[in-house]
N, CA and C of each residue as an Amber inpcrd file, in Angstrom:
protein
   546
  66.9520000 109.9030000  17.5770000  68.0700000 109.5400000  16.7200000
  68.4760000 108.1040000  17.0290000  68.4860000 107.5520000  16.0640000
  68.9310000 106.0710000  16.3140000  70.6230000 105.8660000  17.0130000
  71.6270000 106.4790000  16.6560000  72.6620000 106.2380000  17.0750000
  72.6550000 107.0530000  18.1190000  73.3190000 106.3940000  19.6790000
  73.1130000 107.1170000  20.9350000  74.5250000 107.0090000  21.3310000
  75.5750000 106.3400000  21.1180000  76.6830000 106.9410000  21.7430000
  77.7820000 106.3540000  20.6080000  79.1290000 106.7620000  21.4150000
  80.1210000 106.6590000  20.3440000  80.8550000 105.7700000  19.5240000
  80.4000000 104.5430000  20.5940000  80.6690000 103.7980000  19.8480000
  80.0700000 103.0420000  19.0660000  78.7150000 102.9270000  18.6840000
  77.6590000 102.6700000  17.5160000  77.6700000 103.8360000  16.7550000
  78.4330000 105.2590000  16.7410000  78.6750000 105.7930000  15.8370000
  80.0410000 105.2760000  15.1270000  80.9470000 104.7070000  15.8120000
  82.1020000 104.6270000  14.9980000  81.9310000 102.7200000  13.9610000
  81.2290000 102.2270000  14.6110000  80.6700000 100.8090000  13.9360000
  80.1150000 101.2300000  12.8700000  79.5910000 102.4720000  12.2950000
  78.8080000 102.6000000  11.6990000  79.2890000 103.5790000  10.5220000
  80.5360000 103.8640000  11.1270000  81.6950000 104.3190000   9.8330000
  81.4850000 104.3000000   8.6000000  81.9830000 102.7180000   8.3840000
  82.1450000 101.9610000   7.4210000  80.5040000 102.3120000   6.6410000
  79.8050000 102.3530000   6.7370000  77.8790000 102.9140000   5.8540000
  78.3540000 104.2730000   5.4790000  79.2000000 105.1360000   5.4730000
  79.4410000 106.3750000   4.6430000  79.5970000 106.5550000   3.5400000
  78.5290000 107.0740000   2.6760000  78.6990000 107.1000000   1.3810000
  79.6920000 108.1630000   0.8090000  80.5360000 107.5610000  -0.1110000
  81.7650000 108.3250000  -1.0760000  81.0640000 109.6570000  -1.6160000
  79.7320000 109.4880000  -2.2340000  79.7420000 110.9260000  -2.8630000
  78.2370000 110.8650000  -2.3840000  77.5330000 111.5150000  -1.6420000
  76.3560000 111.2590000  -1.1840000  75.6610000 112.5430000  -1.9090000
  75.9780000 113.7330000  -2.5600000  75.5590000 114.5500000  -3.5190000
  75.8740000 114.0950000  -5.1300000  74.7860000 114.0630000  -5.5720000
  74.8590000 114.1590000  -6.8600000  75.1550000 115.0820000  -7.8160000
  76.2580000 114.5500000  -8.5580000  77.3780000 115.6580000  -9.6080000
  75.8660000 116.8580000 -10.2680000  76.1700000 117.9590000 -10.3650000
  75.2280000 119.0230000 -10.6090000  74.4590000 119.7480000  -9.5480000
  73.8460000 118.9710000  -8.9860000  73.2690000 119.2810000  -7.9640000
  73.0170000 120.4220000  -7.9050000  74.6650000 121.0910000  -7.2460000
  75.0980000 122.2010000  -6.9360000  74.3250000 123.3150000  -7.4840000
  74.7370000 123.3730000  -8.7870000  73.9540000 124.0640000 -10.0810000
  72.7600000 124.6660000  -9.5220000  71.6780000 123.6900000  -9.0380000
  69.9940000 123.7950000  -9.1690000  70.1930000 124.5280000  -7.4040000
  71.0730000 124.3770000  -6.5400000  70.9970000 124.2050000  -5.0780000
  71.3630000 126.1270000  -5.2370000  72.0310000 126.5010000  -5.6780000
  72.6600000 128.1400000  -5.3030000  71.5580000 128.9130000  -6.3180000
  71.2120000 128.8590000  -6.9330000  69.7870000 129.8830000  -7.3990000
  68.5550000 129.8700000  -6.3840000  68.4830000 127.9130000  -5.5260000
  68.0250000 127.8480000  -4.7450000  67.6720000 128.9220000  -3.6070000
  68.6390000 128.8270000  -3.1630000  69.1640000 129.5100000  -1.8260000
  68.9660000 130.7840000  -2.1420000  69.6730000 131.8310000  -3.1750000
  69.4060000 132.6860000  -3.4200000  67.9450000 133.3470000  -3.8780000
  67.1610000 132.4320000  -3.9020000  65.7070000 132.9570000  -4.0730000
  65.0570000 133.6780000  -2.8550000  66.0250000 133.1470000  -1.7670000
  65.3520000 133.3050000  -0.6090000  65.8920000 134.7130000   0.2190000
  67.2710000 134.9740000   0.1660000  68.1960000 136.3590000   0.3320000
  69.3050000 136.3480000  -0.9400000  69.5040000 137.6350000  -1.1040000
  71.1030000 137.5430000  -1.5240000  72.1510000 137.2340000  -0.6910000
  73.1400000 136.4210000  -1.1450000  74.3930000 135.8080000  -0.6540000
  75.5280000 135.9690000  -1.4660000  76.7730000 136.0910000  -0.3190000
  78.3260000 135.8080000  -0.7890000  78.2480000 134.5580000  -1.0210000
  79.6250000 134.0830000  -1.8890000  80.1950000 132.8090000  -2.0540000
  80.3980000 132.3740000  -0.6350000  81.1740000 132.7030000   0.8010000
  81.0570000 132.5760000   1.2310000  79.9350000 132.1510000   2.2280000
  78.8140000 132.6560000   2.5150000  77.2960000 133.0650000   2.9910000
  76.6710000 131.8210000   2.4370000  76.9260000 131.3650000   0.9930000
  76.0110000 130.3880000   0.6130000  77.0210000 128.7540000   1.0470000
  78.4980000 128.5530000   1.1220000  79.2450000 127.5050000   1.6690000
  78.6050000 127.4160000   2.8550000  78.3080000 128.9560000   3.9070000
  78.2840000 128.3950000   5.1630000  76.7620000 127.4510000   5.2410000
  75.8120000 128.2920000   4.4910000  74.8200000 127.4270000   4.4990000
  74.2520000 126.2920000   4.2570000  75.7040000 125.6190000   3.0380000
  75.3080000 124.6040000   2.5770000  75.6690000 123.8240000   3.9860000
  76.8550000 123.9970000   4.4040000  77.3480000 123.5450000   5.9830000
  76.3900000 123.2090000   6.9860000  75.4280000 124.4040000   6.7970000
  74.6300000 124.2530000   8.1940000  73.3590000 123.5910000   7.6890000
  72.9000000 123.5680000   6.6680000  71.8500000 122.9310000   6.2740000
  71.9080000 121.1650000   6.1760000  73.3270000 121.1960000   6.0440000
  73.5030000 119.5610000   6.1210000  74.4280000 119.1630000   7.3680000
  74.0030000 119.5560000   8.3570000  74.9430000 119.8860000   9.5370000
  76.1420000 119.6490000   9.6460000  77.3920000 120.1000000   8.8970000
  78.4340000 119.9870000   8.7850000  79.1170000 118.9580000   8.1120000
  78.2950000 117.5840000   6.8150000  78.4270000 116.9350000   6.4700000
  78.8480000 117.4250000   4.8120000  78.5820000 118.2390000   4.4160000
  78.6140000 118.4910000   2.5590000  79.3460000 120.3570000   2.7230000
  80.6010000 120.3140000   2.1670000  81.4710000 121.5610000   2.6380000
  81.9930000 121.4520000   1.0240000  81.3650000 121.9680000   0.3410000
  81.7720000 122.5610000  -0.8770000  82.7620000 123.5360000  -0.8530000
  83.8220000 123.1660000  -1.5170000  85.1150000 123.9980000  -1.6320000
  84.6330000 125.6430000  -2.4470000  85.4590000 126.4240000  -2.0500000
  85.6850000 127.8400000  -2.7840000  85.6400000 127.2180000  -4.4400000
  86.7470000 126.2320000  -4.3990000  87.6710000 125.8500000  -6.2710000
  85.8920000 125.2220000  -6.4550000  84.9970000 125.1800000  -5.7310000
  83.7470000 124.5230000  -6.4490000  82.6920000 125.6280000  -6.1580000
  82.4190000 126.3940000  -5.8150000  81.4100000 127.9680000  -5.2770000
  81.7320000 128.5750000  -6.4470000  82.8740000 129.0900000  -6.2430000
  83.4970000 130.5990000  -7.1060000  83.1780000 130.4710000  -8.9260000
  83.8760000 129.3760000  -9.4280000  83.5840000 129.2600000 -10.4560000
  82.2330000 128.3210000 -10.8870000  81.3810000 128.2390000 -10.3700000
  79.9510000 127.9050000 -10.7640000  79.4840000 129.4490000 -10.4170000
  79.2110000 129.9620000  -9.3450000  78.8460000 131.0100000  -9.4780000
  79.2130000 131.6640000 -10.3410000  80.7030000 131.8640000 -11.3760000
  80.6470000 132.7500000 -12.1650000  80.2200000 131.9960000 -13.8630000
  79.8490000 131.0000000 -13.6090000  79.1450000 129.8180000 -14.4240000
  77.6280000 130.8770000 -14.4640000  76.8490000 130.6630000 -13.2220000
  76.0730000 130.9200000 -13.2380000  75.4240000 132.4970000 -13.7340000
  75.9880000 133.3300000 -13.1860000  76.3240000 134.7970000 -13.5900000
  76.5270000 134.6370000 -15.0870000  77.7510000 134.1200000 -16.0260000
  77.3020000 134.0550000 -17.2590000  76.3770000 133.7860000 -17.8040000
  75.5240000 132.5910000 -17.5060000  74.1000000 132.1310000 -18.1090000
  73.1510000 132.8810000 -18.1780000  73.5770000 134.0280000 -16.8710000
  72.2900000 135.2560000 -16.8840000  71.4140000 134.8390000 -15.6030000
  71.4610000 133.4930000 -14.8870000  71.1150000 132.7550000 -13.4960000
  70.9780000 133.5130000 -12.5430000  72.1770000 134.2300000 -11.9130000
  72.5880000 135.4030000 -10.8360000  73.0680000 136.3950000 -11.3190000
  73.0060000 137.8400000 -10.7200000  74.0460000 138.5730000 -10.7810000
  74.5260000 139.0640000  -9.5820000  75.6020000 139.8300000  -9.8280000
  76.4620000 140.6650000  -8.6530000  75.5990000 141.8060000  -8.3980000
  74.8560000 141.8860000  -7.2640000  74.2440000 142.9790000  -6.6000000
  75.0900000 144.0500000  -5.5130000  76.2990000 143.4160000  -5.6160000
  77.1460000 144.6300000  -4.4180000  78.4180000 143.9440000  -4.5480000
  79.5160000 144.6680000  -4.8120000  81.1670000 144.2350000  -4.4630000
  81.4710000 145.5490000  -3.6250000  82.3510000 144.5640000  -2.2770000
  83.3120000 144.5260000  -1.4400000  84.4740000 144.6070000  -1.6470000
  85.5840000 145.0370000  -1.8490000  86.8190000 144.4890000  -2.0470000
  86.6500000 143.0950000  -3.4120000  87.2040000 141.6300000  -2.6130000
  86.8790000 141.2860000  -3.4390000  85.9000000 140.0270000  -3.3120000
  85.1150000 140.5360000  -2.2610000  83.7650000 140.1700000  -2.2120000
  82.3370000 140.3900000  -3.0400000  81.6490000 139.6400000  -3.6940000
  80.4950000 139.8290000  -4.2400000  79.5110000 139.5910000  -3.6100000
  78.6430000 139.9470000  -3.7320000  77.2030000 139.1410000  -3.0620000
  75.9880000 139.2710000  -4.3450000  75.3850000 138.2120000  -4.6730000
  75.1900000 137.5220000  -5.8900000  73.1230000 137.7990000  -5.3410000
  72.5320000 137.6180000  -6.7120000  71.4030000 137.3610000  -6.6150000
  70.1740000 137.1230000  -7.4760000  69.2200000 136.0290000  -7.3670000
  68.6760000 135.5610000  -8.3590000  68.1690000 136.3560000  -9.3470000
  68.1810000 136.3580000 -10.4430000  67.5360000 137.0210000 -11.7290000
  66.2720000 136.9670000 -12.1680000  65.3070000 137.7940000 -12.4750000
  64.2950000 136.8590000 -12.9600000  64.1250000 136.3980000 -14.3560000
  65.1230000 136.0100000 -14.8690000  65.2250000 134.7250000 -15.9110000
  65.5470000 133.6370000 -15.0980000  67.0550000 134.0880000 -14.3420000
  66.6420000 132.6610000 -13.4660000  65.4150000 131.9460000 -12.0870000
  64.4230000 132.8380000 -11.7620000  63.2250000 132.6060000 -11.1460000
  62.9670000 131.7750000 -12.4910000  62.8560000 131.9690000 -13.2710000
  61.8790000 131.1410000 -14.2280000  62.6380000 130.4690000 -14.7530000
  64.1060000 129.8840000 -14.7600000  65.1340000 128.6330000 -15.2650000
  64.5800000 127.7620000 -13.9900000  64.5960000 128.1360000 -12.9090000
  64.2110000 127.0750000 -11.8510000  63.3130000 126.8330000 -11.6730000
  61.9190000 127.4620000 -12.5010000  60.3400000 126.5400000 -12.2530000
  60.3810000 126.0720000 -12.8500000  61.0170000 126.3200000 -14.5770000
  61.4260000 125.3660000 -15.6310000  61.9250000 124.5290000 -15.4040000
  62.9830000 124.3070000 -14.2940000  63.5980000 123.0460000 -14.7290000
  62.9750000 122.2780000 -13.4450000  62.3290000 123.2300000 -11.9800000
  61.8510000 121.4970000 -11.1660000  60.2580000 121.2010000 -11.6980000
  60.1700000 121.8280000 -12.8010000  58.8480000 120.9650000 -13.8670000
  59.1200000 119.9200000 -14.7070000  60.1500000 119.9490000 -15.1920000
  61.1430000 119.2180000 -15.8980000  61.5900000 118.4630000 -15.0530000
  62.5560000 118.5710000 -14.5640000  63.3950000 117.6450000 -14.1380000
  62.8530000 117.1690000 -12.3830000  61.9830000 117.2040000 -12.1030000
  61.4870000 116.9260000 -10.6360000  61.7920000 115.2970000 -10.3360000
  61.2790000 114.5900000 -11.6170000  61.5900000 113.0790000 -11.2770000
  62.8930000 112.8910000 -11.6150000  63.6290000 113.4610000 -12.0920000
  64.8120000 112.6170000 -12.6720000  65.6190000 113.3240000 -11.4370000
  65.5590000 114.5180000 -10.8000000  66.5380000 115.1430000  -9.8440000
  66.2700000 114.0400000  -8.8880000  65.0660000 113.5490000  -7.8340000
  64.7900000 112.9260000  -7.4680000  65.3810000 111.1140000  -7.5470000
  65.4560000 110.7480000  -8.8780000  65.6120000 109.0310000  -8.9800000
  67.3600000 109.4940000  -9.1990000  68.0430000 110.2730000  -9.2860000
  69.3470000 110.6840000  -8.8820000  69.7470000 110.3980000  -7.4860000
  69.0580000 111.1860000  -6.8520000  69.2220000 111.3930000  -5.6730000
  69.8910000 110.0590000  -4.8400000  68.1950000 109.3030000  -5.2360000
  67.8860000 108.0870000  -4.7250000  68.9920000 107.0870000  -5.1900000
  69.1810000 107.4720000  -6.5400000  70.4720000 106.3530000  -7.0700000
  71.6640000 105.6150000  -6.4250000  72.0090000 106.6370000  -6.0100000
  74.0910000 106.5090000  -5.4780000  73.2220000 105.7940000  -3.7340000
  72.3000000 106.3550000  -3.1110000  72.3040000 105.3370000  -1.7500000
  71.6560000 103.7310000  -2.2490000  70.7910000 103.3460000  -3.2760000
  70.4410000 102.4060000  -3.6640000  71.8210000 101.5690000  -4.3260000
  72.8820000 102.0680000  -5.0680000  73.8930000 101.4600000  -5.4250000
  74.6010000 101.1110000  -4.4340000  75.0700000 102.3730000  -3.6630000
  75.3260000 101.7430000  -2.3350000  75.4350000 100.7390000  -1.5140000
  73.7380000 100.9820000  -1.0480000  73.1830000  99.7910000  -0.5670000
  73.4990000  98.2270000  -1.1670000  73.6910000  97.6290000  -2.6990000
  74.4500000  97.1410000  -3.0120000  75.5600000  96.1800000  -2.5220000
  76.3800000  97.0700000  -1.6040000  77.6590000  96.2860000  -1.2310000
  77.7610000  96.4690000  -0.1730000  76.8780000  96.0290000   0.5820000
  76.2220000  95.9970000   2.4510000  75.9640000  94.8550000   2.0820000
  76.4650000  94.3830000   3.5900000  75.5030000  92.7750000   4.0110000
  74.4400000  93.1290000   4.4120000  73.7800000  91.7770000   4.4240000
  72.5260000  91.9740000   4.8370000  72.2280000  92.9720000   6.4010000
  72.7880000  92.7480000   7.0420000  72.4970000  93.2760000   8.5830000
  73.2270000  94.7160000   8.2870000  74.1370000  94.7980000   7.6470000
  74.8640000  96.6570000   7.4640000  73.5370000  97.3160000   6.8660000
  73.0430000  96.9420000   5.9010000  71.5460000  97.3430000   5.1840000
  70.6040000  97.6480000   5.5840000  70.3100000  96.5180000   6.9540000
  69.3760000  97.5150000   7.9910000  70.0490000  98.6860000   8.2290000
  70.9950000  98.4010000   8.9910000  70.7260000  99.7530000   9.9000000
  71.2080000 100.9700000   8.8340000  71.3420000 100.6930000   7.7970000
  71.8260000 101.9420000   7.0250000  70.1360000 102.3550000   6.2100000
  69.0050000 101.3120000   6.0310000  67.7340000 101.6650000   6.1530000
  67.1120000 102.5360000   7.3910000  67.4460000 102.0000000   8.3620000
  67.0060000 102.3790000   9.6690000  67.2240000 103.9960000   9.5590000
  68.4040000 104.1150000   9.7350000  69.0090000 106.0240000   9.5730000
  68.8640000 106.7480000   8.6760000  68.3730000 106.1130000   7.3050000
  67.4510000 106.4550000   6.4490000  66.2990000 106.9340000   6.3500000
  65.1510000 105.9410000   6.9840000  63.5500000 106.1810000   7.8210000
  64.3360000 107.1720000   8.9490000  64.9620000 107.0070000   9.8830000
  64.8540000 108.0820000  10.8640000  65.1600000 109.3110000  10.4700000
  66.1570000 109.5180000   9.0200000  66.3940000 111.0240000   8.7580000
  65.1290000 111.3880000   8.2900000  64.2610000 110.7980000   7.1040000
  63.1980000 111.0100000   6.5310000  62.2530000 111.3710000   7.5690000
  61.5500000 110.8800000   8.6400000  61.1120000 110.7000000   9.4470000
  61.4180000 112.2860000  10.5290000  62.5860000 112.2450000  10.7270000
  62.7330000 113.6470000  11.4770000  62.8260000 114.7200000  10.1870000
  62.7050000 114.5110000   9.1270000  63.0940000 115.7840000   8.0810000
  61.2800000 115.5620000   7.8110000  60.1590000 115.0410000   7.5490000
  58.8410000 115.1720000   7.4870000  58.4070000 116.2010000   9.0020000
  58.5260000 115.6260000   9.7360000  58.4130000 116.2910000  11.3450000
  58.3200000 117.7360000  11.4390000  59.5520000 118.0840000  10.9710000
  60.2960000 119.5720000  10.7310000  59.2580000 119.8180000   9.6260000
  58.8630000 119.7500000   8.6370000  58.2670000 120.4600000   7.7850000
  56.8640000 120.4120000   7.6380000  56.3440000 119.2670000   8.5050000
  54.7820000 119.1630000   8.4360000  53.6070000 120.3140000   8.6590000
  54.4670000 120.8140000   9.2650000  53.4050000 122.0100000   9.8780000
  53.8840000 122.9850000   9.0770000  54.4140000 123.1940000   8.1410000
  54.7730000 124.5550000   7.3130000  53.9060000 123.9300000   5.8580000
  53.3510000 122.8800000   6.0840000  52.6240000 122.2420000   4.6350000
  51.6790000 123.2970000   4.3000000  50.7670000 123.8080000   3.2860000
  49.4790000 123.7060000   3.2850000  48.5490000 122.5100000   3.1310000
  47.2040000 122.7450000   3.7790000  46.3930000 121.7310000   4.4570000
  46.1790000 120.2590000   3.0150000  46.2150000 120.9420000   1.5130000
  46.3340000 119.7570000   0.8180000  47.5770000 119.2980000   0.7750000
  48.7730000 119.8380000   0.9370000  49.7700000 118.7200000   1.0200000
  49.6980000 118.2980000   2.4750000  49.3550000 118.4790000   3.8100000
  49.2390000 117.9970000   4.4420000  48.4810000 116.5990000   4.8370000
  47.2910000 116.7910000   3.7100000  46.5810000 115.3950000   3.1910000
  47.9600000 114.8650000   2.6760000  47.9540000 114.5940000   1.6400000
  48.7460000 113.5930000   0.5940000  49.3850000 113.4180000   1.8080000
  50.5450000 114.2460000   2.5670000  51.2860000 113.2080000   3.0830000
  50.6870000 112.6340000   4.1370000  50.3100000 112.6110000   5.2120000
  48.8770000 112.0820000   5.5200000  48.4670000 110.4790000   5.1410000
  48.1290000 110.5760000   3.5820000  47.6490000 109.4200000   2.7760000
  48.7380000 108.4380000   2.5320000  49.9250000 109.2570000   2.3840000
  51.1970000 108.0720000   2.1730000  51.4550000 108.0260000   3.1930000
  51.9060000 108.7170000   4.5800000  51.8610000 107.7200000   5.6050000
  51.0740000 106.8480000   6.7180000  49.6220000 106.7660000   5.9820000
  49.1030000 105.9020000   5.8980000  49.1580000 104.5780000   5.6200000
  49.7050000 104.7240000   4.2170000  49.4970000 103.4650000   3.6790000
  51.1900000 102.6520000   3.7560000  52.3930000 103.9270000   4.4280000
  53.2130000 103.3770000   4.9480000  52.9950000 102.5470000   6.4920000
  52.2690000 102.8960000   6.9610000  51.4030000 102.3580000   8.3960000
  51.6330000 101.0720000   8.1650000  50.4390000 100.6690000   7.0670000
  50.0600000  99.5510000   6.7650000  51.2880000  98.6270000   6.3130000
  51.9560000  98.8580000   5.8000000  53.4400000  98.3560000   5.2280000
  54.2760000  97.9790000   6.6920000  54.5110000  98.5800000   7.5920000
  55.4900000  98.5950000   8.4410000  54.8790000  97.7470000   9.8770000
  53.3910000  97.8990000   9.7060000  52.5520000  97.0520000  10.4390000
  52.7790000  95.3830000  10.0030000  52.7010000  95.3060000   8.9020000
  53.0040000  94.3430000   8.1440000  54.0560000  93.5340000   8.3820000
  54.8360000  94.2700000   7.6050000  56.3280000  93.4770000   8.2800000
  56.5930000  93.4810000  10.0360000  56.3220000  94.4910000  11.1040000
  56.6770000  94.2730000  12.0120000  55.3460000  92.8810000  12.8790000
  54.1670000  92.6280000  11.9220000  53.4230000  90.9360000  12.2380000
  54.7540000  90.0300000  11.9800000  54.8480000  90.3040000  10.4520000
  55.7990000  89.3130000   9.7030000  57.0140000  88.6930000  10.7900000
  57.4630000  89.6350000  11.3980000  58.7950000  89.5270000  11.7830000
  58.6720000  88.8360000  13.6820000  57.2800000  89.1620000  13.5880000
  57.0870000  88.8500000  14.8350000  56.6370000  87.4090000  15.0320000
  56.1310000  87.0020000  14.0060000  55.8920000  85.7970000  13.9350000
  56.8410000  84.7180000  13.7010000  57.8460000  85.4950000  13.7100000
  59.0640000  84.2030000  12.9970000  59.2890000  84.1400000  11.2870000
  58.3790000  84.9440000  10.4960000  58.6280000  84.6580000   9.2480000
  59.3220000  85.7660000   8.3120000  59.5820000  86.0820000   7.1140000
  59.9670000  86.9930000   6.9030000  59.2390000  87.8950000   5.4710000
């Protein structure tokens, strides 16, 4: 991890992005999750929690009524009430709204994503920009790590091939930089 103590975490404040999820998101993220177990409204907050280690805490006033968003569309339904607990679960119309739409929408969810930290980036000086690149490559970098070995062996090529030819790029600039030039 690039940041090692507290106070290069608190210098580093100021690089926090305002909305670092993109509006919808949500939507495509809880059919997600639910493909994998059924979940409470609750069950799926905590996960969004722990999956982004305590950084993205979606309110109830934002769970409850998408989930019952979703449940209308025919997305989820209620597989068990509690009191006034539900526990929700994917449909198979919605199994097939979500191959439909990351066939569809794979690049555009993606150049979203990417959007709001590239705007961002924007209104950084030059030297805030590194290091807000830097923790960028290192999240990417530890989030490839974690999943490499759950690849199968052809996506394990491709990525492989691109970080390859990221090699070559970073080799590059770190001559460049070593030489005095830029």
């Amino acid at each position: 991890m690039i940041i090692t103590n507290d106070t290069e975490q608190k210098d580093c404040e100021h690089l926090e992005m305002p909305q670092s999820v993109p509006r919808g998101l949500l939507r495509h993220i809880i059919p997600r999750l639910l493909r994998d177990r059924d979940m409470t409204g609750t069950e799926i907050m905590q996960t969004l929690h722990n999956k982004t280690e305590g950084e993205w805490n979606p309110s109830p006033g934002t769970i409850y009524p998408l989930l019952a968003s979703l449940e209308e569309s025919g997305i989820i339904k209620t597989v068990k009430t509690e009191g006034r607990s539900k526990t929700y679960s994917l449909t198979d119309e919605g199994r097939e709204h979500m191959v439909m739409i990351i066939k569809k929408r794979k690049g555009a969810v993606g150049h979203k994503t990417r959007l709001g930290p590239r705007l961002w980036e924007q209104l950084l000086d030059p030297s805030d920009r590194v290091v807000f690149h830097i923790h960028g490559m290192q999240f990417t970098i530890d989030a490839l790590e974690n999943i490499a070995s759950s690849l199968k062996t052809k996506d394990q090529r491709r990525l492989l091939k691109h970080l390859e030819k990221m090699k070559i790029k970073i080799s590059s600039l770190i001559d460049s930089l070593q030489s005095g030039g830029t």
